[in-house]
C-alpha positions as MATLAB code, in Angstrom:
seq = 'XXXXXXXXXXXXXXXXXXXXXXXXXXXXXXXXXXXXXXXXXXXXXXXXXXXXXXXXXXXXXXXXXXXXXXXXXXXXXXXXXXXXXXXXXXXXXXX';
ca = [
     133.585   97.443  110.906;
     130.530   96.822  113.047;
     129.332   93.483  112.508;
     125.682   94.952  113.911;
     125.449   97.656  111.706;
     122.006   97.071  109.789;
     121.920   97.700  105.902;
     118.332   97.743  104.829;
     119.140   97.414  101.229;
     121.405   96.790   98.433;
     120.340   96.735   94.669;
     121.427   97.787   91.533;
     120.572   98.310   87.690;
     121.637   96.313   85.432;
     121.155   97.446   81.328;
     120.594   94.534   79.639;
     122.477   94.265   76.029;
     120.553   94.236   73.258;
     120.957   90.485   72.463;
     119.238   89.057   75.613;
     116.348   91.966   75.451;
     113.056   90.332   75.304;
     109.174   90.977   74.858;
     106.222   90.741   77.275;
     102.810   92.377   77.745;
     100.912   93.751   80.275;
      97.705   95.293   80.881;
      97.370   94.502   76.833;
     100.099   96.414   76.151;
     104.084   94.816   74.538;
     107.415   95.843   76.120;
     110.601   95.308   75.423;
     112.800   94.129   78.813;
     115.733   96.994   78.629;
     116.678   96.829   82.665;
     117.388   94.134   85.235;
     117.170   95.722   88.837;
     118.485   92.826   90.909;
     118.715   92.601   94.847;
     120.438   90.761   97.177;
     118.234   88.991  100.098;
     119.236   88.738  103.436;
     119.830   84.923  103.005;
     122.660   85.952  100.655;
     120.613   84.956   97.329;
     119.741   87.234   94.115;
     116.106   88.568   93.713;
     115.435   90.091   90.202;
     112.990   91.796   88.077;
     113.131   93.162   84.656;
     111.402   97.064   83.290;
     111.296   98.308   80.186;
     109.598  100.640   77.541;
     106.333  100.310   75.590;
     107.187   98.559   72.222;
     104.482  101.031   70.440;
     106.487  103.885   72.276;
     105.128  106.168   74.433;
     104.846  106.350   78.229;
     103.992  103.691   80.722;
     103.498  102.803   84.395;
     106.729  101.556   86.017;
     105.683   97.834   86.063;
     107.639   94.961   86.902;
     108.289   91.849   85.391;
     109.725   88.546   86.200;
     112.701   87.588   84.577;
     112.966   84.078   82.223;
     114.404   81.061   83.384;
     117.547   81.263   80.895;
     120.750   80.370   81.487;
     122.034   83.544   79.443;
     119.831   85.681   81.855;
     121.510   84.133   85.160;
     124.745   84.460   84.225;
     123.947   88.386   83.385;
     122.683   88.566   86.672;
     125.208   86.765   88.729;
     127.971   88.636   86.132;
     126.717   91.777   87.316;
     126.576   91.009   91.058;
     129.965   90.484   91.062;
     130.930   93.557   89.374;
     128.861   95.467   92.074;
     130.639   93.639   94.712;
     133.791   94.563   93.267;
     133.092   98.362   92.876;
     132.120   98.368   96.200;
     134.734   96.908   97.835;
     137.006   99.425   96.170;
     135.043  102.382   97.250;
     136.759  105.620   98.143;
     134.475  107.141  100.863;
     132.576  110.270  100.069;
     133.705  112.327   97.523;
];
């Protein structure tokens, strides 16, 4: 393994489950948080926004938003990091 090899970026989606789903509006407009998409930064931390669907339905911009400060939330987050890290570490090559 190269040690110089540059990887520009690694994210993934995260569902949220139903229990920790909240509400926020933008643009005058309510939506229900569905998704995390979380990142990892270069300094090794996690970067994360939330997306999700019109509560009145229909279709909508793909807007971010930030993600509360609850303890529920982090642990979702950092839960789900580590599940990434495992799957990747047991990767198979191509397919």
């Amino acid at each position: 393994m190269s040690d110089d090899l540059e990887v520009s970026a690694l994210a993934i989606n995260v569902t949220v489950p139903e229990a920790l789903r909240w509400t926020d509006t933008r643009r005058g407009q309510e939506f229900t948080l569905t998704t995390l998409n979380v990142r990892l930064l270069p300094d090794g931390h996690l970067a994360a926004k939330a997306y999700g669907r019109p509560v009145g339905g229909g279709r909508s911009g793909y807007v971010s938003f930030s993600v509360p400060d609850r303890p529920e939330l982090a642990a979702l987050i950092a839960d789900a990091a580590d599940r990434a890290a495992g799957l990747w570490a047991a990767h198979r090559g191509l397919g």
